[in-house]
Each structure stands twice: as C-alpha cells, then as structure tokens.
N, C-alpha and C positions, 0 to 999 in steps of 0.2 A: 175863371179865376184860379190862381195856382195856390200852392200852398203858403210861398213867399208875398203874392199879392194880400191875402187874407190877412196874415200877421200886417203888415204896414198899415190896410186898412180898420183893423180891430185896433193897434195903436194911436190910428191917430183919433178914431170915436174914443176910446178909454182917456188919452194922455199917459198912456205907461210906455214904457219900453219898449223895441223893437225885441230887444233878449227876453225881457219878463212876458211877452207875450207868446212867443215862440216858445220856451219854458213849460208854459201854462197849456200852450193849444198840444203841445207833444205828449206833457203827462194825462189831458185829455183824452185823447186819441190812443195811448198807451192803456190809461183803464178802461176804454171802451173794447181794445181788442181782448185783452185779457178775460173782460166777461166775458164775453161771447165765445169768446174758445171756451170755453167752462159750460157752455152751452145755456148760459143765461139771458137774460133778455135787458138791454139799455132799453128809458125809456125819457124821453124829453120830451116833457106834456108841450103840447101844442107845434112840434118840430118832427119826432117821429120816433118810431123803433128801432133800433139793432139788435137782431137776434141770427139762428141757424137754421138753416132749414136743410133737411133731409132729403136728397133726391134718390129715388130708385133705378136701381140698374137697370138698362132698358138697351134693347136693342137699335143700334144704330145702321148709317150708310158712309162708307166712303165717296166724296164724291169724285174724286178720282176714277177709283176701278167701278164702281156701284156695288159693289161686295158686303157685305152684311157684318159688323163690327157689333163687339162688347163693350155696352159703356161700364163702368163701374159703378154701384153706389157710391154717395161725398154726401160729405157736408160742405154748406156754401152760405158765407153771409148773405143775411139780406136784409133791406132798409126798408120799413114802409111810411111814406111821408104823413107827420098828422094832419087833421083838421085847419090848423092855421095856416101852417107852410102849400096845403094844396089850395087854401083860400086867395091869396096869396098870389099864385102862379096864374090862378085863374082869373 
C-alpha cells in the first residue's frame, strides 16, 4: 500500500476528506520525523516505536574487488513493531 492508497483508504473508514486526511497523515509523519532526529523516542501503544539507533563503525568488504572498506558510524531510524501489530500479523 502506498502513501496515496492509505489516505483514500483512512478516508473512506473516517468520512473526512481525501485533503483533510493527507493534511493530517503529513503533519503526522512530520512530528514523528522531527522527534526522532531530536533523538527521541515516538511511541504508539499497541502499534510500535520510532526511535534512533547508533551503529558503530565497523569494518567492511567490497564485494566487487573483496578489499576491506571503512563503514562509518550513523544514526539510523528504527521501528520496532508493538504487541498488537505483531499479534496481528501473526
């Protein structure tokens, strides 16, 4: 499902707008990234986490030449699904 599928589909569950829902799921999605670069933690009980996780620099492979590369440390979103959403799937 895309992002345009989602809004049509939360439209026609709500009865709001095709704009007021797009609106809604953008300013969403806009304070969820903004925490998270702040390096705080979204958290939607029963759906899951947004937060950052730190990776360590660590030596790599090309797998081209097989020649031994520097990764760099990052930070890297990461989502972990809650309790309901993995019930859910399962």
């Amino acid at each position: 499902m895309h992002k345009k599928e989602l809004i049509e589909a939360v439209a026609q569950k709500t009865g709001k707008s095709q704009k007021e829902v797009k609106e809604t799921l953008e300013a969403i999605l806009e304070t969820i990234t903004e925490t998270v670069k702040k390096g705080d933690k979204v958290t939607l009980t029963g759906f899951g986490t947004f937060s950052v996780q730190q990776t360590k620099a660590r030596t790599g492979r090309n797998p081209q030449t097989g020649k031994s590369i520097q990764i760099k440390a990052k930070k890297r979103p990461k989502f972990k699904a809650g309790a309901d959403l993995s019930k859910s799937v399962n």
